[in-house]
Every structure is written in structure tokens, then in C-alpha cells.
C-alpha distance (Angstrom), angle and dihedral (degrees) to the residues before:
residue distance angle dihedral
X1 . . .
X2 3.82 . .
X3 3.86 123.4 .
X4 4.00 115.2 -140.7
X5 3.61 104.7 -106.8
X6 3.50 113.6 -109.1
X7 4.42 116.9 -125.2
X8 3.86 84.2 -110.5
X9 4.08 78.7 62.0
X10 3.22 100.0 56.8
X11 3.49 102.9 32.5
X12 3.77 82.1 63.5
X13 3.79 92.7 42.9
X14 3.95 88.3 53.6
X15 3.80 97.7 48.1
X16 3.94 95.2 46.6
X17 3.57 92.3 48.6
X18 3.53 92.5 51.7
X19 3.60 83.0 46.3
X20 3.90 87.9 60.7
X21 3.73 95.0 47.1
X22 3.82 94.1 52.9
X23 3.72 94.4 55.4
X24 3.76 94.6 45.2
X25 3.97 76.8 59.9
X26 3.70 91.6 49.3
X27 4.03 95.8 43.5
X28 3.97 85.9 52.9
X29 3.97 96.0 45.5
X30 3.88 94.3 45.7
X31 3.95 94.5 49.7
X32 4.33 85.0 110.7
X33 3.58 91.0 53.2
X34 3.63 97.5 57.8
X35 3.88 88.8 43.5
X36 3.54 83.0 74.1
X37 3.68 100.4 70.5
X38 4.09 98.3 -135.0
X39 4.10 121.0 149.5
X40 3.45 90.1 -132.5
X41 3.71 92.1 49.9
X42 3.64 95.6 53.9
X43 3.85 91.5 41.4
X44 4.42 84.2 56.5
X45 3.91 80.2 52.7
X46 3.68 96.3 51.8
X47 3.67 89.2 39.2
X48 4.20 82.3 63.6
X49 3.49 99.3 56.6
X50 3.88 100.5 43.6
X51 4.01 77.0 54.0
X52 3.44 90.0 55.9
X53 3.75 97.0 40.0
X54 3.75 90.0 53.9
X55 3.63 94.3 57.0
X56 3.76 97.6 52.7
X57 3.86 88.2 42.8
X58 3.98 91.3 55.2
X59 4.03 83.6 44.4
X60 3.73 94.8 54.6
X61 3.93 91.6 45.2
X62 4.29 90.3 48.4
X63 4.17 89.5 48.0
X64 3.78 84.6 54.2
X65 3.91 111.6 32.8
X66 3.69 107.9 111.0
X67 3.56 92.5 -2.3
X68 3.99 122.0 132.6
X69 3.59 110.2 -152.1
X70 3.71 128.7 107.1
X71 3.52 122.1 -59.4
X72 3.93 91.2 1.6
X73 3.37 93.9 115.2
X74 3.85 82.7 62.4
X75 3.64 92.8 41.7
X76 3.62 90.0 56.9
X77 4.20 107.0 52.5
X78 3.93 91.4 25.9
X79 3.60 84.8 58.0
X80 4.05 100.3 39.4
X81 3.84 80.9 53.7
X82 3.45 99.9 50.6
X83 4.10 85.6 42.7
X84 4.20 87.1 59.6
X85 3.60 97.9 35.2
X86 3.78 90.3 59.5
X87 3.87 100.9 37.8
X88 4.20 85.7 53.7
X89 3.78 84.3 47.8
X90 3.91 96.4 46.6
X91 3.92 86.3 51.6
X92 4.01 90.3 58.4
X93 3.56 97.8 49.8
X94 3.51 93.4 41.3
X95 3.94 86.6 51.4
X96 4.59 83.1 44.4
X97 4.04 85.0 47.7
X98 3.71 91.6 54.5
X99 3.17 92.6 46.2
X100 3.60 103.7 44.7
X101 4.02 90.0 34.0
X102 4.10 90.4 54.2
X103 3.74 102.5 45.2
X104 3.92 99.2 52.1
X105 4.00 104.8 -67.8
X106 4.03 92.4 -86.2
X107 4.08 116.7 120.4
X108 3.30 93.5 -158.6
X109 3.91 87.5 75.6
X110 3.30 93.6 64.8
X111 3.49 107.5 56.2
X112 3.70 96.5 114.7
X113 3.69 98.5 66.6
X114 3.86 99.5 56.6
X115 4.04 83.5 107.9
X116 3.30 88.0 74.5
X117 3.99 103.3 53.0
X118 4.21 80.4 63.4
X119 4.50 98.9 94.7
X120 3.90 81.0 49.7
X121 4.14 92.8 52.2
X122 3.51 95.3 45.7
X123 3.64 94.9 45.7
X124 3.28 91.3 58.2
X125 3.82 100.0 44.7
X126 4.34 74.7 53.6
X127 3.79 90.1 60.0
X128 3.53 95.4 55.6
X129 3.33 82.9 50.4
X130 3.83 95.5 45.0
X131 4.03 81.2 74.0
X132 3.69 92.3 75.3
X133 3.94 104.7 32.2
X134 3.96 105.3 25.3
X135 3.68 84.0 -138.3
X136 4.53 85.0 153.4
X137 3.72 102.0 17.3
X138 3.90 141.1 -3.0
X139 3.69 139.0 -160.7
X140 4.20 106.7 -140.3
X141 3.83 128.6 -149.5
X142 3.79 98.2 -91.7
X143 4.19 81.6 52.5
X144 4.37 89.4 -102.0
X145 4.20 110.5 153.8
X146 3.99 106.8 -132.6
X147 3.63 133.5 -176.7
X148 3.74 126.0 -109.3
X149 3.65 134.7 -156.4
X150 3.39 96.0 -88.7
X151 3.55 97.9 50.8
X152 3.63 101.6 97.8
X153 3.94 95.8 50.4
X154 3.71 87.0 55.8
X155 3.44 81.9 63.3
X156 3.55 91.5 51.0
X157 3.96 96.6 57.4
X158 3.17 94.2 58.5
X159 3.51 92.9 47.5
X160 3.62 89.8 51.9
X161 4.22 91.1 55.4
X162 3.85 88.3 46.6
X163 4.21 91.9 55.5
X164 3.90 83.2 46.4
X165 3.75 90.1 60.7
X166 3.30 101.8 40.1
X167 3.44 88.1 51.3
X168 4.24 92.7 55.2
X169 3.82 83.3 45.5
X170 3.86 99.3 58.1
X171 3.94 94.5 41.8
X172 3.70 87.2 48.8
X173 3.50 85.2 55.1
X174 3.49 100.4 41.7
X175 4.28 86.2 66.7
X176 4.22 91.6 51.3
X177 3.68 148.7 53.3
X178 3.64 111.0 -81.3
X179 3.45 100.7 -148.5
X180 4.03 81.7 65.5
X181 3.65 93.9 73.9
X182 4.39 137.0 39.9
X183 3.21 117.1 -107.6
X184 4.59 121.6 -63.2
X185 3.80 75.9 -137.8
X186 3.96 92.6 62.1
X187 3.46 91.9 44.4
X188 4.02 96.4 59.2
X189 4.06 108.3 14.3
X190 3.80 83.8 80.6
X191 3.59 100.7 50.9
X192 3.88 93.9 38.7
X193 4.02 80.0 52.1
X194 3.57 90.0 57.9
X195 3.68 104.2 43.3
X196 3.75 97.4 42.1
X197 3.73 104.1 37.0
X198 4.14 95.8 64.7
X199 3.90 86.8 37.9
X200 3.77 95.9 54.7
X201 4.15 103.8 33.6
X202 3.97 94.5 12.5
X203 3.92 113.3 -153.9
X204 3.64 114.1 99.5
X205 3.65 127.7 39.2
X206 3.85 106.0 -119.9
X207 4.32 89.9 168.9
X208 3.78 100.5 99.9
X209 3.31 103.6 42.0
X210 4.08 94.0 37.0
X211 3.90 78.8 55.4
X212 3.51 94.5 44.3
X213 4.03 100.1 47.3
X214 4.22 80.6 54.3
X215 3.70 99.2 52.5
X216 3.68 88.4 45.4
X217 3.54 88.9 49.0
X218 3.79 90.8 53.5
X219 3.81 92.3 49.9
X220 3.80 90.2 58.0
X221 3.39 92.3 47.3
X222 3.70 97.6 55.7
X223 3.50 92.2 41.6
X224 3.85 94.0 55.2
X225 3.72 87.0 49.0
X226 3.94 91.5 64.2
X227 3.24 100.0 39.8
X228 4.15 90.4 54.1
X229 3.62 85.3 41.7
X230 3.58 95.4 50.5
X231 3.69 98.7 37.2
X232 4.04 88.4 57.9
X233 3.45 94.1 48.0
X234 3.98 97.0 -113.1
X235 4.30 125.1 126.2
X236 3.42 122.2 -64.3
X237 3.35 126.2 -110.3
């Protein structure tokens, strides 16, 4: 039998659904982009989608949580699992997009920092893992999500990939005109907002659209950068 969800529920329900409607508007307004064939373009496309997948993953978890029909037990850690395994994931490609997106949109100039994509691998072979042990998260009897001892150095890894791109964004910027780019603040206050908000004071899930306002964010950014580029006469980028 169905539960009555709760105004924390469908609050949640609301904002990642919104979430999913304003990257169905980005996927349709960055189709020109991805015509041009550039890693870092295709890594901003894949960066969409694990947005999008995160959102219906936290929405799956927030229709079951606490619930006591069939299967929602199920529903609930299969979709709190899915939930981490993509936000870790979104914070290595974002960390690869920076990468790729700051040193001339090629790959293979990156090669040399694969080493560093390694915390994120093995935390995510540890939340497969997690579905056997509960070492980050658990799902009780009564269908109640708790933290595990791990849970707080989950937060930490993904942590660690956000400092890594900040750091790739501020030397980029170090080497042009500032006024060519947004803010490095407006590219990370709103996924920082969304990954420590819920942590801290729980409630809400602010990870979609925190994600969301960031790859937005990013979009703008590069698409201010060509048009100053190409409005001055200089290389596109």
C-alpha cells in the first residue's frame, strides 16, 4: 500500500523534474556544438545525461523511501545507489571535461592524469559493494535510508574531483582575459550547494538541480567565449 508523500516529497519531485525539463532545453540548444566533433563537446553532452539520470534516480528513491508496497524496499536502496554511483561519476567527467575543455578540446592531452580518476573507480566498485555491507548507506526493515561509516568519505571523493577542477579552471584562467569567461565561482557554488546542503541539514535533494545550474553555467560560458572570440576576429574555441 502507498504512503502519502510527504511536502519534502514533492518538493523534491518538483525540483528534479524541473531539473529534467531544463536539460531537455539544454540537449536541444547545444545540438551545433556536438556537430562539431570536439572531446570536450561530447564529454558536456555526457555530462547532460548523467544530469538527467541523477534526477530520475533521486525521484525513484523519494517515491519509495519509507514506502511499504512491493518491491519498494528495492526501489528505495537500488535507487539511492544508482543516485551515488552517478553523482561520483558526474564529478569525474566533470573533472575529464575540465580537463579536456581547458587544454584545447583534445583527450589525447590528457593522458597523464588518468592516475587521478582512480579514488572515483574504486568508489564506485565500493558502491556496488555497498549493496551487500551498507558500509555508505543502508535501507532498514521498516524501509528507513541510514548512513554508514563510509558515508562521509564518499563525500570526500567527490570533493576531491571538484578541487581538481577548480584547480584546471583557475590556471586556465590565469593564461586569458577574464572578462572572457563567468565567474569559477558560478561554475562550482551551485554544485557545492547541492552536494553539501542535503549532507549537512538532510531533507531535500538539492543534487540535480545544483548539477544542473553548473552545467548550464558551463554552456554559457563556452558560448560567450565564441562569440567574443568570433566577434574580435580571433580562433574559435
Amino acid at each position: 500500500m502507498f504512503l502519502p508523500l510527504t511536502e519534502e516529497n514533492i518538493s523534491t519531485l518538483l525540483i528534479d523534474g524541473s531539473v529534467l525539463l531544463l536539460l531537455a532545453g539544454v540537449l536541444m540548444e547545444t545540438g551545433i556544438m556536438r556537430r562539431r566533433g570536439k572531446d570536450d563537446d561530447k564529454l558536456f553532452f555526457l555530462l547532460v545525461v548523467l544530469n538527467m539520470a541523477l534526477a530520475v534516480s533521486d525521484i525513484i528513491t523519494y517515491l519509495a523511501d519509507r514506502k511499504d508496497f512491493v518491491g519498494a524496499r528495492f526501489f528505495n536502496m537500488g535507487g539511492i545507489t544508482l543516485f551515488y554511483m552517478i553523482f561520483v561519476l558526474m564529478f569525474m567527467v566533470w573533472y575529464h571535461y575540465c580537463l579536456v575543455r581547458f587544454r584545447g578540446h583534445d583527450s589525447s592531452k590528457v593522458r597523464g592524469s588518468r592516475a587521478f580518476f582512480l579514488p572515483g573507480i574504486i568508489t564506485e566498485v565500493l558502491l556496488l559493494i555497498n549493496l551487500f555491507t551498507g558500509w555508505f548507506f543502508s535501507v532498514d526493515e521498516s524501509n528507513t535510508y541510514h548512513h554508514g561509516v563510509l558515508f562521509v568519505p564518499l563525500f570526500l571523493v567527490m570533493g576531491y574531483f571538484v578541487a581538481l577542477s577548480l584547480i584546471s579552471i583557475v590556471r586556465y584562467r590565469a593564461g586569458v582575459e577574464k572578462d572572457k569567461l563567468i565567474p569559477v565561482w558560478i561554475y562550482l557554488l551551485p554544485i557545492l550547494i547541492g552536494m553539501v546542503v542535503p549532507f549537512v541539514f538532510g531533507g531535500i535533494s538539492l543534487a540535480a538541480i545544483g548539477c544542473a545550474m553548473s552545467v548550464v553555467f558551463t554552456h554559457l560560458g563556452s558560448a560567450a567565449e565564441i562569440v567574443n572570440y568570433d566577434a574580435e576576429g580571433g580562433k574559435k574555441v
